[in-house]
ROSE-4610 file (N, C-alpha, C; in Angstrom, 1 decimal, always signed):
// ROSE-4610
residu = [X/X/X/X/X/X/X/X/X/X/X/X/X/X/X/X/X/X/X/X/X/X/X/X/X/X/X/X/X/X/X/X/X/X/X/X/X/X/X/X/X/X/X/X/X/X/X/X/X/X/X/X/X/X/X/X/X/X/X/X/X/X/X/X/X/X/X/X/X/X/X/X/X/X/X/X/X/X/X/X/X/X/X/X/X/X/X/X/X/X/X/X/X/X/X/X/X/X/X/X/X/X/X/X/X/X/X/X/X/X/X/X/X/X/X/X/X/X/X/X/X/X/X/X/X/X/X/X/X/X/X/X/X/X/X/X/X/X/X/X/X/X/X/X/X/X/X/X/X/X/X/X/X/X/X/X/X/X/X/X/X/X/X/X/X/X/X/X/X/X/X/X/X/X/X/X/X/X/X/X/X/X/X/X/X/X/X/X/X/X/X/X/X/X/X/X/X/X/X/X/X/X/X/X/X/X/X/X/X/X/X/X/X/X/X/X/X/X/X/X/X/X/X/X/X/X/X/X/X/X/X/X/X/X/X/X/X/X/X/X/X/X/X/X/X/X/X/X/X/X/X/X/X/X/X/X/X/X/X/X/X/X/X/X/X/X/X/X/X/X/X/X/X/X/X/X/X/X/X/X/X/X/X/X/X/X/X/X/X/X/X/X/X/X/X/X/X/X/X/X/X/X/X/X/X/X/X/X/X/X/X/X/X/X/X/X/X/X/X/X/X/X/X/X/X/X/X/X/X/X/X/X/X/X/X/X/X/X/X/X/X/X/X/X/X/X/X/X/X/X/X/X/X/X/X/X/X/X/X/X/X/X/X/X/X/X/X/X/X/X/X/X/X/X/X/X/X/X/X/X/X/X/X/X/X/X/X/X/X/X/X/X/X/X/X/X/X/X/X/X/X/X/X/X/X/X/X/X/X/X/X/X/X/X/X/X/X/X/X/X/X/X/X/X/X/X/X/X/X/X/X/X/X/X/X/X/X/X/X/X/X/X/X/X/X/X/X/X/X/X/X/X/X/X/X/X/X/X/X/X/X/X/X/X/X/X/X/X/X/X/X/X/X/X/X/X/X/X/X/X/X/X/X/X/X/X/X/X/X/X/X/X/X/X/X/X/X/X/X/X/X/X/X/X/X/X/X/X/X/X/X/X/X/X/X/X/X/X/X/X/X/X/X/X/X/X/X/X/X/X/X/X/X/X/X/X/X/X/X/X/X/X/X/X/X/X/X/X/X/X/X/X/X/X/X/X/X/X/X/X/X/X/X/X/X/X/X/X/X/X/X/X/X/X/X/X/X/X/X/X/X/X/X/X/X/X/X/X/X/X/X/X/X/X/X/X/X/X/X/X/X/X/X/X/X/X/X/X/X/X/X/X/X/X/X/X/X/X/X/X/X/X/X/X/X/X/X/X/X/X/X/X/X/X/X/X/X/X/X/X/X/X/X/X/X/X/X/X/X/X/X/X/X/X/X/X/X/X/X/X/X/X/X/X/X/X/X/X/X/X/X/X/X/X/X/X/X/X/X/X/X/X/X/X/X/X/X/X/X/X]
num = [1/1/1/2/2/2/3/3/3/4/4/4/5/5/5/6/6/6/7/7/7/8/8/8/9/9/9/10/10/10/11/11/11/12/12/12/13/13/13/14/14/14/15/15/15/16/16/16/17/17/17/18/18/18/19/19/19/20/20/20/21/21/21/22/22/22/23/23/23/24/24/24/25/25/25/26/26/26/27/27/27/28/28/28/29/29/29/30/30/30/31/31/31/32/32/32/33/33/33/34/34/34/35/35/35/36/36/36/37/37/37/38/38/38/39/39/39/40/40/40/41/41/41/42/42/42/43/43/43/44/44/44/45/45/45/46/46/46/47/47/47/48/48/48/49/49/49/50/50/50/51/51/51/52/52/52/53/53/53/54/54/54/55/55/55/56/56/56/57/57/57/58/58/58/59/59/59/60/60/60/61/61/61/62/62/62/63/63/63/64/64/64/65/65/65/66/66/66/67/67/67/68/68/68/69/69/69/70/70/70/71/71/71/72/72/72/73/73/73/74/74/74/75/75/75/76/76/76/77/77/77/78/78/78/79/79/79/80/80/80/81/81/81/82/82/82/83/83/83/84/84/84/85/85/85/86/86/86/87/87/87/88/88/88/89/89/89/90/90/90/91/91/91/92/92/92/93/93/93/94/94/94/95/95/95/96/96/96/97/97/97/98/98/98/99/99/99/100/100/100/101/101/101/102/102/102/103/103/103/104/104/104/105/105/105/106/106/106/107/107/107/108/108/108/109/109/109/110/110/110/111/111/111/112/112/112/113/113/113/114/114/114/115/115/115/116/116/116/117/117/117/118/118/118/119/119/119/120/120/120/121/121/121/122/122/122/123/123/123/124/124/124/125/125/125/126/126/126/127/127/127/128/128/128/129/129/129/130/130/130/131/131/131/132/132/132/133/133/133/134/134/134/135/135/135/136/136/136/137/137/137/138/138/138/139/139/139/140/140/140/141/141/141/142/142/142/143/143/143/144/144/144/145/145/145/146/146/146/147/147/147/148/148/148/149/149/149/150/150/150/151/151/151/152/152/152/153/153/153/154/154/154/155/155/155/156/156/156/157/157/157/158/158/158/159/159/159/160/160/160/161/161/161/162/162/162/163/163/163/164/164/164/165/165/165/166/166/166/167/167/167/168/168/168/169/169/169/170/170/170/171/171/171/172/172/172/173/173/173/174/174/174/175/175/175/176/176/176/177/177/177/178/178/178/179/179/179/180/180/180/181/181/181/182/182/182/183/183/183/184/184/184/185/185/185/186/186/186/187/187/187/188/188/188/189/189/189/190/190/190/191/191/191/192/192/192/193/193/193/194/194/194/195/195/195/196/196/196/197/197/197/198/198/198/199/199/199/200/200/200/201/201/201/202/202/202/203/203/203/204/204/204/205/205/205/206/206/206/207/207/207/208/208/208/209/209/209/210/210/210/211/211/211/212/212/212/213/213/213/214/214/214/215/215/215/216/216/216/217/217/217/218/218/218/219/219/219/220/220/220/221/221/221/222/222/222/223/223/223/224/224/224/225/225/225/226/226/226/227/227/227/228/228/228/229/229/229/230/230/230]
x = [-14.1/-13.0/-12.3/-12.5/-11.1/-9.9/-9.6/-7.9/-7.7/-6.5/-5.6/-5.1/-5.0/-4.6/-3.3/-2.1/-1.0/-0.7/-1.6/-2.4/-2.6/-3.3/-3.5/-2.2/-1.3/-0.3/+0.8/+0.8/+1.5/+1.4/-0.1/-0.7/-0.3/-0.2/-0.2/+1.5/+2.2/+3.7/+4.1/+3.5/+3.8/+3.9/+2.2/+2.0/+3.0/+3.2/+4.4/+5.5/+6.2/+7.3/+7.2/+6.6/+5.7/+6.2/+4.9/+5.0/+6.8/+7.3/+8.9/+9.5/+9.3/+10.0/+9.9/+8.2/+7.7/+8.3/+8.1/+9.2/+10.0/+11.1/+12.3/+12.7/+11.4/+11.5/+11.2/+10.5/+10.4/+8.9/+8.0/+6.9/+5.2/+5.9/+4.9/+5.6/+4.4/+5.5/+5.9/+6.1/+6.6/+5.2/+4.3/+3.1/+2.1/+2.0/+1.5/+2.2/+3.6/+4.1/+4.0/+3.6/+3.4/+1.9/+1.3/-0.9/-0.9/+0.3/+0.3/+0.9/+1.7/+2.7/+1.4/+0.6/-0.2/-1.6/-1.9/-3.2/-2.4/-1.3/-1.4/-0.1/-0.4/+0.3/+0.8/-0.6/-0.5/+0.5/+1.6/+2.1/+3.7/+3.3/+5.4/+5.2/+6.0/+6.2/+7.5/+8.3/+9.7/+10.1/+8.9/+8.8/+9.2/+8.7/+8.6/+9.7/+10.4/+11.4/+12.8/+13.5/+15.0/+14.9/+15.3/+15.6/+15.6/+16.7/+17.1/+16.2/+15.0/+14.4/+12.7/+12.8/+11.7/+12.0/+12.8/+13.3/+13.1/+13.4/+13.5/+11.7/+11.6/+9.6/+8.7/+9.3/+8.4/+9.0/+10.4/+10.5/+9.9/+9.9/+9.2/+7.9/+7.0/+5.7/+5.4/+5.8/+5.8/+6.0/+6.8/+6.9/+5.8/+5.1/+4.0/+2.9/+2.5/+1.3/+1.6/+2.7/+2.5/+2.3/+2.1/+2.1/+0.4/+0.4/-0.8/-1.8/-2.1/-3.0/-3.6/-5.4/-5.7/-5.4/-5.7/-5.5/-7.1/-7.8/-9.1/-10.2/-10.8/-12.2/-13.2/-14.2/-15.0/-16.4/-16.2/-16.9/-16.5/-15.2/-14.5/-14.5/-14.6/-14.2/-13.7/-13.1/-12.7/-11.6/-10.9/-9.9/-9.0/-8.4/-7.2/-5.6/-4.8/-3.7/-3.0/-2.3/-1.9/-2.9/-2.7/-3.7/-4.5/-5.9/-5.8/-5.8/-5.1/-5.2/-3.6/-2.0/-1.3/-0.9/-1.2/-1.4/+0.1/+0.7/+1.7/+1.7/+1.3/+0.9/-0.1/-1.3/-2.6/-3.4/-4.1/-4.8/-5.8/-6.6/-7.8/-6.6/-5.5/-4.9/-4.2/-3.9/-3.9/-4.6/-6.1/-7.1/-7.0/-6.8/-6.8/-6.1/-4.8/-3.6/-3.5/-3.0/-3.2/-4.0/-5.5/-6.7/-7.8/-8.2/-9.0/-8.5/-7.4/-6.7/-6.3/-5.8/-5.2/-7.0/-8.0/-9.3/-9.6/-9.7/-10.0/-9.0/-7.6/-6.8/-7.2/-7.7/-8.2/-9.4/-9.9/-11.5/-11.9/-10.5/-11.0/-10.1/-8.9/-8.1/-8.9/-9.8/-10.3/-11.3/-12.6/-13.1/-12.7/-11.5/-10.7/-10.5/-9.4/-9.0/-10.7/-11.6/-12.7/-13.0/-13.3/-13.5/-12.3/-11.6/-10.5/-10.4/-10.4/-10.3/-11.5/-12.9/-14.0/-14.8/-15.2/-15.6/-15.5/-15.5/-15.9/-14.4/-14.4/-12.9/-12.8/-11.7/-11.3/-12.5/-13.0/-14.0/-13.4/-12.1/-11.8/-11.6/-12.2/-12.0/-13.0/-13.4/-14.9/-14.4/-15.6/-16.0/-16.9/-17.6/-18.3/-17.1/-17.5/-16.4/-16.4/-17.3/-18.0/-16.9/-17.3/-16.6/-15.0/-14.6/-13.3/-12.2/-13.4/-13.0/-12.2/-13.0/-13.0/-12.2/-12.2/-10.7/-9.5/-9.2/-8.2/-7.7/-8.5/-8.0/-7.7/-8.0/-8.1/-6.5/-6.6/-5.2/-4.1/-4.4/-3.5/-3.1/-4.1/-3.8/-3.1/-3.4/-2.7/-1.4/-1.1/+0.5/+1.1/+0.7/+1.4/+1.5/+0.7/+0.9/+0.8/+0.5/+1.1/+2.5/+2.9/+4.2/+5.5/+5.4/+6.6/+6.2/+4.6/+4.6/+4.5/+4.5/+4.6/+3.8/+4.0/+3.7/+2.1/+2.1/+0.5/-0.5/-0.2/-1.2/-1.3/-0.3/-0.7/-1.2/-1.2/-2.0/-3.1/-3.6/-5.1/-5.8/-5.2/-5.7/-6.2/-5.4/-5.4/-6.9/-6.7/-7.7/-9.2/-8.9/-10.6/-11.0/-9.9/-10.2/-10.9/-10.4/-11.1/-12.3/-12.9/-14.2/-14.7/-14.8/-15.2/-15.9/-15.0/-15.0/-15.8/-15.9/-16.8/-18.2/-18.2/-19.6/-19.9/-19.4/-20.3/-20.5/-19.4/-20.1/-21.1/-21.2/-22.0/-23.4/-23.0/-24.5/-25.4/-26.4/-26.7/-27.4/-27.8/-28.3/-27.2/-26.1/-25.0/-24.2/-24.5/-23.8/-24.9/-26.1/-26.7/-27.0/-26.3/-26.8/-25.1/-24.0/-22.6/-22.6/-23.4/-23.6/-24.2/-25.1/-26.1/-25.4/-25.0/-24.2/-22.8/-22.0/-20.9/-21.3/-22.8/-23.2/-23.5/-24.7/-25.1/-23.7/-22.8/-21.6/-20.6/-19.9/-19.3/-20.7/-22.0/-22.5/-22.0/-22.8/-22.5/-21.0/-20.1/-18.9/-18.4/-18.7/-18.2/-19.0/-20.4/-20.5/-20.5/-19.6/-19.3/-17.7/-17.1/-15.7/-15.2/-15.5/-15.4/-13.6/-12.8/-11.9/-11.2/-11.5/-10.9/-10.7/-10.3/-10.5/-9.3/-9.3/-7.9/-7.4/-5.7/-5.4/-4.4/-4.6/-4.1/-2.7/-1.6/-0.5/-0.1/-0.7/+0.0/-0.5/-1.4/-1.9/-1.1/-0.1/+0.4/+1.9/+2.1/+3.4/+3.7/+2.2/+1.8/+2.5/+1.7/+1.9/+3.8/+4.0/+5.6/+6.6/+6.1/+6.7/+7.4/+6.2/+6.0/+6.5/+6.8/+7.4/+8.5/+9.3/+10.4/+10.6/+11.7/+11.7/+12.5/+12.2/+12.6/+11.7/+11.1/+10.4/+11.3/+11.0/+11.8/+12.3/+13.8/+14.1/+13.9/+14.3/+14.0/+12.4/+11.5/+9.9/+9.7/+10.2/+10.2/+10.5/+11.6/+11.9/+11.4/+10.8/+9.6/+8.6/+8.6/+6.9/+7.1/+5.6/+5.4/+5.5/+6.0/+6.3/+4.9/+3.8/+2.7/+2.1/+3.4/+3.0/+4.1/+5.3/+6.6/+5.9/+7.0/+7.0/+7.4/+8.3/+9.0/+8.3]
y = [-17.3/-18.2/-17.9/-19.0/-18.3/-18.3/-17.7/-17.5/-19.2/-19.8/-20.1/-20.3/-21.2/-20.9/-21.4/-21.3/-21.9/-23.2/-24.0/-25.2/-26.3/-25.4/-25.2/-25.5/-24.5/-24.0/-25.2/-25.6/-26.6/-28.2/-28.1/-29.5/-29.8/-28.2/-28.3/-28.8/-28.4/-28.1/-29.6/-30.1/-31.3/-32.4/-32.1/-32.9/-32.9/-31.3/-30.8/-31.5/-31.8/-32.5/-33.9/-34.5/-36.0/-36.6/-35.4/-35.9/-35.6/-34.3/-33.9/-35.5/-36.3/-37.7/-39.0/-39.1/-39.9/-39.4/-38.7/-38.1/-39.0/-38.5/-38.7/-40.1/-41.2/-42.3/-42.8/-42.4/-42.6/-43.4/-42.9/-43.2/-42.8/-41.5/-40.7/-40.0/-39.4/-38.5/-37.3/-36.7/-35.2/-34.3/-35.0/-34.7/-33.9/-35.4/-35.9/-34.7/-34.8/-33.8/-32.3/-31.7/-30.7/-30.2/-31.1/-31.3/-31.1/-31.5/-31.8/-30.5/-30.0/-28.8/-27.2/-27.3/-26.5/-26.6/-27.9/-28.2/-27.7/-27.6/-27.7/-26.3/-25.2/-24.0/-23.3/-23.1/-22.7/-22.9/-24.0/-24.4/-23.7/-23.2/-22.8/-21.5/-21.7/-20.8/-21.0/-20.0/-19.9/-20.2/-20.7/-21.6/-23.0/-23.3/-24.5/-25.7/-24.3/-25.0/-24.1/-24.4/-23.6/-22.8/-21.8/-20.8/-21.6/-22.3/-22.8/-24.0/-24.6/-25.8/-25.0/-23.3/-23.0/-22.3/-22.1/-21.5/-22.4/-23.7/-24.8/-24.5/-24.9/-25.6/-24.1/-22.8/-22.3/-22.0/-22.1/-22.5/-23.6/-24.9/-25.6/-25.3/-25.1/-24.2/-23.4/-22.3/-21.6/-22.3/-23.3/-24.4/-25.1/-25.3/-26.5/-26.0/-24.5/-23.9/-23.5/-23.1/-22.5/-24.0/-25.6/-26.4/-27.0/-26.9/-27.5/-26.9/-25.5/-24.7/-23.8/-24.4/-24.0/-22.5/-21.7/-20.6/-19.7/-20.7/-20.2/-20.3/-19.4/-19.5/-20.7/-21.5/-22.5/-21.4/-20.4/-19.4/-18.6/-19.0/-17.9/-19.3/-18.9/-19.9/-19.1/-18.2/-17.6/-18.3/-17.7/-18.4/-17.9/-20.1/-20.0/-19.2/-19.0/-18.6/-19.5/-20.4/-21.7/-22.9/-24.0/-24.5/-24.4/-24.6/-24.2/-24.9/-26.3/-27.1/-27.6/-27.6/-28.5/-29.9/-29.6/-30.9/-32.1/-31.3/-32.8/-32.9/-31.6/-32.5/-32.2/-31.7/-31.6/-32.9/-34.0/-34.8/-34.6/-32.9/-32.9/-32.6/-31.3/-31.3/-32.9/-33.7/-35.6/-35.5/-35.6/-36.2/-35.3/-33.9/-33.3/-33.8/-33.7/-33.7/-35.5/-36.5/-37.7/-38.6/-38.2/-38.6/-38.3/-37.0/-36.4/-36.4/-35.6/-35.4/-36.5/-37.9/-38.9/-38.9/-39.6/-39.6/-39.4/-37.9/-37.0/-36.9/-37.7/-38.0/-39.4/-40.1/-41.7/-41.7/-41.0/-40.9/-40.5/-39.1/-39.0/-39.8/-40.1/-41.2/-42.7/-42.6/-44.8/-43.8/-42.7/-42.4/-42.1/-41.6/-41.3/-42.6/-43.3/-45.0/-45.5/-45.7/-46.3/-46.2/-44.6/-43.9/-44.7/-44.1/-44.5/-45.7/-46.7/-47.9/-48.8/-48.3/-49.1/-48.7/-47.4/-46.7/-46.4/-47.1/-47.5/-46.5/-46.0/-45.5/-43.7/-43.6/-42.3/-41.7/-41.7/-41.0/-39.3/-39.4/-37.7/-37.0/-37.3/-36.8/-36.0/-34.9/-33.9/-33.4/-33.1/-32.7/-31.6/-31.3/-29.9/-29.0/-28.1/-26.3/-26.1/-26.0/-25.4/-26.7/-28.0/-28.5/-28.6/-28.9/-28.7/-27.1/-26.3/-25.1/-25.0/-25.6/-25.6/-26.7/-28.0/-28.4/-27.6/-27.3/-26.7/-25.9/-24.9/-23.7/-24.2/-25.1/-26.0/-26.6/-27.2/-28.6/-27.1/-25.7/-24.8/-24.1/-23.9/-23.4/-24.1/-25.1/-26.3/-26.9/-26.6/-27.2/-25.7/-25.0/-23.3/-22.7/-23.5/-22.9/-23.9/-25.1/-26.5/-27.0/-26.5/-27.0/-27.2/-27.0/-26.8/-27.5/-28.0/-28.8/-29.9/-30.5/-32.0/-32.6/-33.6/-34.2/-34.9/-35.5/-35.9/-34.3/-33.1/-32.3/-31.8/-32.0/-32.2/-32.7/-34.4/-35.3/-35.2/-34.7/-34.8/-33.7/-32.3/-31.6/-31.7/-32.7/-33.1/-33.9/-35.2/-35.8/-35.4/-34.2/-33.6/-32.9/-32.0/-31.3/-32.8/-33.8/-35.3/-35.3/-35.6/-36.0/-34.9/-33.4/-32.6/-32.5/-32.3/-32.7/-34.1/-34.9/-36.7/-36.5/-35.5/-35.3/-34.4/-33.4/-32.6/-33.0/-33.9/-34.7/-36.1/-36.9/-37.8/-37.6/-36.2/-36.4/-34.7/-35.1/-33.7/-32.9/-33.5/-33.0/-32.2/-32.5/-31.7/-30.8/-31.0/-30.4/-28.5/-29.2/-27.6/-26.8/-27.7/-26.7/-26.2/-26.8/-26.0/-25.3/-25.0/-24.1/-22.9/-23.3/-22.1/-21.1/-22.4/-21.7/-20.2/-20.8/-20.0/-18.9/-19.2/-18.0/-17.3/-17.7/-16.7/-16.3/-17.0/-16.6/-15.4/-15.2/-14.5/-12.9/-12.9/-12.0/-11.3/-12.1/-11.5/-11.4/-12.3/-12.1/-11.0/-10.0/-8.9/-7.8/-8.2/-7.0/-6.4/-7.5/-7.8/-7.0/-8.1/-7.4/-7.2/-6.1/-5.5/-5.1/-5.5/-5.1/-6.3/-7.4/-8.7/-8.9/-10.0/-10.6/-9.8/-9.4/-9.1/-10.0/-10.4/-11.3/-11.0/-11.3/-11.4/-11.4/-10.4/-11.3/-12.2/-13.2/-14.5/-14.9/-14.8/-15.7/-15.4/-14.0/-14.0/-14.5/-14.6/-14.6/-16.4/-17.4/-18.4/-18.8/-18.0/-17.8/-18.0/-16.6/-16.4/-18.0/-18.0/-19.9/-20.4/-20.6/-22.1/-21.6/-20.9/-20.2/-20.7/-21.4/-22.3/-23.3/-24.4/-25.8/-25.4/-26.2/-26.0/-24.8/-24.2/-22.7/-21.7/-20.7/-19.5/-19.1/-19.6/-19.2/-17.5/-16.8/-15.3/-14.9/-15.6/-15.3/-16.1/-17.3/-18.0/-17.3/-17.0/-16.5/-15.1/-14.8/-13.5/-14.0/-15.2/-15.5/-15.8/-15.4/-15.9/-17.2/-18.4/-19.6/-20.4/-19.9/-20.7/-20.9/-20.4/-19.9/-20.5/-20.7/-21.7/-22.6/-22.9/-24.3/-25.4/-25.4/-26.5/-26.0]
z = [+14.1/+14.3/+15.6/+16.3/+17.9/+17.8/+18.6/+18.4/+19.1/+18.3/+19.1/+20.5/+21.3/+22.4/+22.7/+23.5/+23.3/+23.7/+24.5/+24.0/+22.2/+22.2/+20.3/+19.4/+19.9/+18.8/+19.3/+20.3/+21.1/+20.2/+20.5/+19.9/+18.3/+17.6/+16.4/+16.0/+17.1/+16.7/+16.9/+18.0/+18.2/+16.9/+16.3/+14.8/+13.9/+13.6/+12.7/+13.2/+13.8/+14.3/+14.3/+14.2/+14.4/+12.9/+11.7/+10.5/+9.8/+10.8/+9.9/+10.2/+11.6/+11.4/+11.1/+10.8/+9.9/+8.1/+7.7/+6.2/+6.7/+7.3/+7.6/+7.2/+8.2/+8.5/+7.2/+6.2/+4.8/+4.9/+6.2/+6.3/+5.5/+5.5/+4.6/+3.4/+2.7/+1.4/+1.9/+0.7/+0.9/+0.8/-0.3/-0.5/+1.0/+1.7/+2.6/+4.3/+3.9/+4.6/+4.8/+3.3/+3.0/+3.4/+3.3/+3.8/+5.1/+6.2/+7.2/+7.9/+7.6/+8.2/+7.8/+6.4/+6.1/+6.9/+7.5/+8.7/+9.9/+10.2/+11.9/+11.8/+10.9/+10.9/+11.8/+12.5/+13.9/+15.2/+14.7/+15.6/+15.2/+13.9/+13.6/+14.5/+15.7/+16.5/+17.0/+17.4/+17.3/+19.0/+19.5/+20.9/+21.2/+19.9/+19.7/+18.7/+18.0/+16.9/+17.1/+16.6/+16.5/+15.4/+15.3/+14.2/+12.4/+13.0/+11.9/+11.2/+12.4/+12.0/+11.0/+12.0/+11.9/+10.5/+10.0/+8.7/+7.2/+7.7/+6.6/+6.7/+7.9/+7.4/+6.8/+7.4/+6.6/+5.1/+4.8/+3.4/+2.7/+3.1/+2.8/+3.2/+3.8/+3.8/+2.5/+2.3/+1.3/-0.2/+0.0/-1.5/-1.2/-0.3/-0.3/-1.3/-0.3/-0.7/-2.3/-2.5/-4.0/-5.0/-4.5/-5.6/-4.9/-3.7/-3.4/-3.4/-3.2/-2.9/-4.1/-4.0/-5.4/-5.9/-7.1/-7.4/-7.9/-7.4/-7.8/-7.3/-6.6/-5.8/-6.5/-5.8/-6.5/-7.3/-7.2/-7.8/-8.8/-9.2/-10.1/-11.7/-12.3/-13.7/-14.5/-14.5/-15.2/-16.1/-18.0/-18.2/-17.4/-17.0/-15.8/-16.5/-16.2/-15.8/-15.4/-15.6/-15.1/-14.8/-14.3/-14.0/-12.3/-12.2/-10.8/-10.1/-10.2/-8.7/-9.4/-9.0/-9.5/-10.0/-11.6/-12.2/-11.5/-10.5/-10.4/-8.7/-7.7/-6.2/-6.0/-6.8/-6.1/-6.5/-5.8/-6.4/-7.4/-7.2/-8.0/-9.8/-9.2/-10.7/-11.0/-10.5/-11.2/-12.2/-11.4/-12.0/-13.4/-13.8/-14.9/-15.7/-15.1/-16.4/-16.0/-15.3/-15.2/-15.9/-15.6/-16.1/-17.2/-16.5/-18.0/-19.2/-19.4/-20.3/-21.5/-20.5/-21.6/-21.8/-20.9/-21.5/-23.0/-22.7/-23.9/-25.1/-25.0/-26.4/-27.1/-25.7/-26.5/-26.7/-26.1/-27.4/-28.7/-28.7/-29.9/-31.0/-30.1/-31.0/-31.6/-30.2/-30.8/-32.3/-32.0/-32.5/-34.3/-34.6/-35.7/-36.2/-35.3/-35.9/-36.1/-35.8/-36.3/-37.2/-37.7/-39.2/-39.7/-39.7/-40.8/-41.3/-40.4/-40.7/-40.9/-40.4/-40.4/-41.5/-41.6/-42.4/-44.0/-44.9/-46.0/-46.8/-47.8/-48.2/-48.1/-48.5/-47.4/-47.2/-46.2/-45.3/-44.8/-45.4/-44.8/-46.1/-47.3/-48.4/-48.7/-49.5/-49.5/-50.5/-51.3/-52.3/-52.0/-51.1/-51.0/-50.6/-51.3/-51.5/-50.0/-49.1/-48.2/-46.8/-47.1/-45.9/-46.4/-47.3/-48.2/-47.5/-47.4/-47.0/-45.7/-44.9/-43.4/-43.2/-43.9/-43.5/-44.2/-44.8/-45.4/-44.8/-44.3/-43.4/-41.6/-41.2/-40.1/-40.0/-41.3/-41.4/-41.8/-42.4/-42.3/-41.1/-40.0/-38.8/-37.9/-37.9/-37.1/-37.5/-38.7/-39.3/-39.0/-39.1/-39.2/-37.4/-36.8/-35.4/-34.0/-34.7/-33.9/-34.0/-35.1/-35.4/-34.6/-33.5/-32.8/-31.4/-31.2/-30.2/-30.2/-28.7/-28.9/-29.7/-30.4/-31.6/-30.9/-29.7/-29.3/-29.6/-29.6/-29.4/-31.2/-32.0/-33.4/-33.7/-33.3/-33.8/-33.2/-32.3/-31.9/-31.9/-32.5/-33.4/-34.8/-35.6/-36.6/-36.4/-35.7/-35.2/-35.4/-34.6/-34.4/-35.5/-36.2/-37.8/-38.5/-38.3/-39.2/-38.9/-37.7/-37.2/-37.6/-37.6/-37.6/-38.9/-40.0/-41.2/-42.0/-41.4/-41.4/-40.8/-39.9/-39.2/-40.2/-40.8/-41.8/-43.8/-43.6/-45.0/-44.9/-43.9/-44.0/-42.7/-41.7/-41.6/-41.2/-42.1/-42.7/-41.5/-40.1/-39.0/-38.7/-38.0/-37.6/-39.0/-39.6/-40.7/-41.3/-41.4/-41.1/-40.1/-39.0/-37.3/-37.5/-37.7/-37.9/-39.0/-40.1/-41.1/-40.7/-40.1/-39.3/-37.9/-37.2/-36.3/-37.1/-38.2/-38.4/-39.2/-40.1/-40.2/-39.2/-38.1/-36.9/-35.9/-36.0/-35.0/-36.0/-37.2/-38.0/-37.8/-37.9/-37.4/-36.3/-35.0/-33.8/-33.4/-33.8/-33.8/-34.5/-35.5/-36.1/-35.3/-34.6/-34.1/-32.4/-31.9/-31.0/-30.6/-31.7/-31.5/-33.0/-33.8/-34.4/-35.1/-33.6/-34.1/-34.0/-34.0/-33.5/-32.0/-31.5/-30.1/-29.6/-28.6/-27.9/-27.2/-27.3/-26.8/-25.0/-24.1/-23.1/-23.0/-22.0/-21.9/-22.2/-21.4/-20.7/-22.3/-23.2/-24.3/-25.5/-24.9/-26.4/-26.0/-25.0/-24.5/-24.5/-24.3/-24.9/-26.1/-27.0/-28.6/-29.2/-28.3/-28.7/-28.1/-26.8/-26.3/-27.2/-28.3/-28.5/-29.9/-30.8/-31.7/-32.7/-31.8/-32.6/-31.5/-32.9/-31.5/-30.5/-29.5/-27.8/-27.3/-27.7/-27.4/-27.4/-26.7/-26.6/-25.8/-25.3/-24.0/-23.4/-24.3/-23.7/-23.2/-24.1/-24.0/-22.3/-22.3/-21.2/-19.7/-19.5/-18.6/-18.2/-18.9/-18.8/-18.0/-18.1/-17.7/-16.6/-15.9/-14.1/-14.5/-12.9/-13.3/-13.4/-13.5/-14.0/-15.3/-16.3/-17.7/-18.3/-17.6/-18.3/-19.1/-19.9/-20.5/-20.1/-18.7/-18.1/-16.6]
């Protein structure tokens, strides 16, 4: 990569100043401003700005990158720690929390409303010990440790314990490959982690959040701000 030349950092400072009075002018966003000041970096030089102008933008700089700038190599998938692109100024985090997301509540919502209402009479009712089981303990985990969140993420927990439960009483293809599976997984699962799963920080610190209504202010303010609840 070459250095810069003062040329460069000139051209760049110019931009930066361009876009700070387009904002201004109420031409572009803040978004759009923040994309703009992190492309043409090069140019905050204390040559080019006043103390006091070059103080705002690299504070504003430093707020840009911590909402716009992802938190994870295109190589890493690791489980995230917050989300890694910002679900409210990164376009790709939009598409997550904007898009995907409602997606994946109205599918499995039209999916449920269909059973329920199309599907001949209670269709979420069982009589095998075995699927009986698995909702039971399901609709107990989720009233016992959903309870305190927003009411869309109960109901569409609830939701998928339904289908889950409908797909193993009426069709017998998916119903012995999920029998097969929990026996082969409760195996390698016991001899795997033997002592149960260990839970991460940030997953138990999750956990404690959400604990009573409003969450937990003390658990809260513990947390790095990519683990808040607000």
């Amino acid at each position: 990569m070459k250095q810069a030349t003062a040329r460069d950092k000139k051209k760049a400072a110019k931009h930066i100043k361009q876009a700070a009075k387009d904002f201004k002018d109420k031409k572009i966003s803040d978004e759009r401003l923040a994309r703009l000041v992190i492309k043409h970096q090069i140019g905050l030089d204390p040559e080019y700005f006043t103390p006091v102008e070059l103080e705002n933008i690299l504070a504003f700089k430093t707020n840009s990158e911590q909402k716009l700038i992802k938190k994870y190599d295109d190589d890493d998938h690791a489980d995230r720690v917050g989300f890694n692109h910002s679900p409210y100024h990164n376009p790709l985090g939009k598409i997550m929390q904007a898009k995907a997301k409602p997606m994946i509540r109205k599918a499995i919502k039209l999916a449920h409303w269909y059973i329920e209402n199309r599907y001949g009479k209670e269709p979420f009712r069982y009589d095998s010990e075995f699927t009986k089981f698995v909702d039971d303990r399901l609709h107990a985990y989720i009233d016992q440790n959903f309870a305190q969140s927003e009411k869309l993420k109960i109901e569409m927990m609830h939701d998928i314990r339904d289908i889950v439960g409908f797909m193993c009483k009426e069709d017998l293809f998916y119903r012995a490959r999920f029998k097969d599976f929990i026996n082969r997984f409760v195996v390698e699962f016991n001899h795997r982690y033997p002592d149960g799963v260990e839970l991460t920080e940030h997953e138990r610190h999750n956990l404690a959040l959400w604990d009573r209504p409003q969450g937990n202010p003390e658990v809260d303010r513990a947390l790095p701000p990519e683990t808040r609840r607000v």
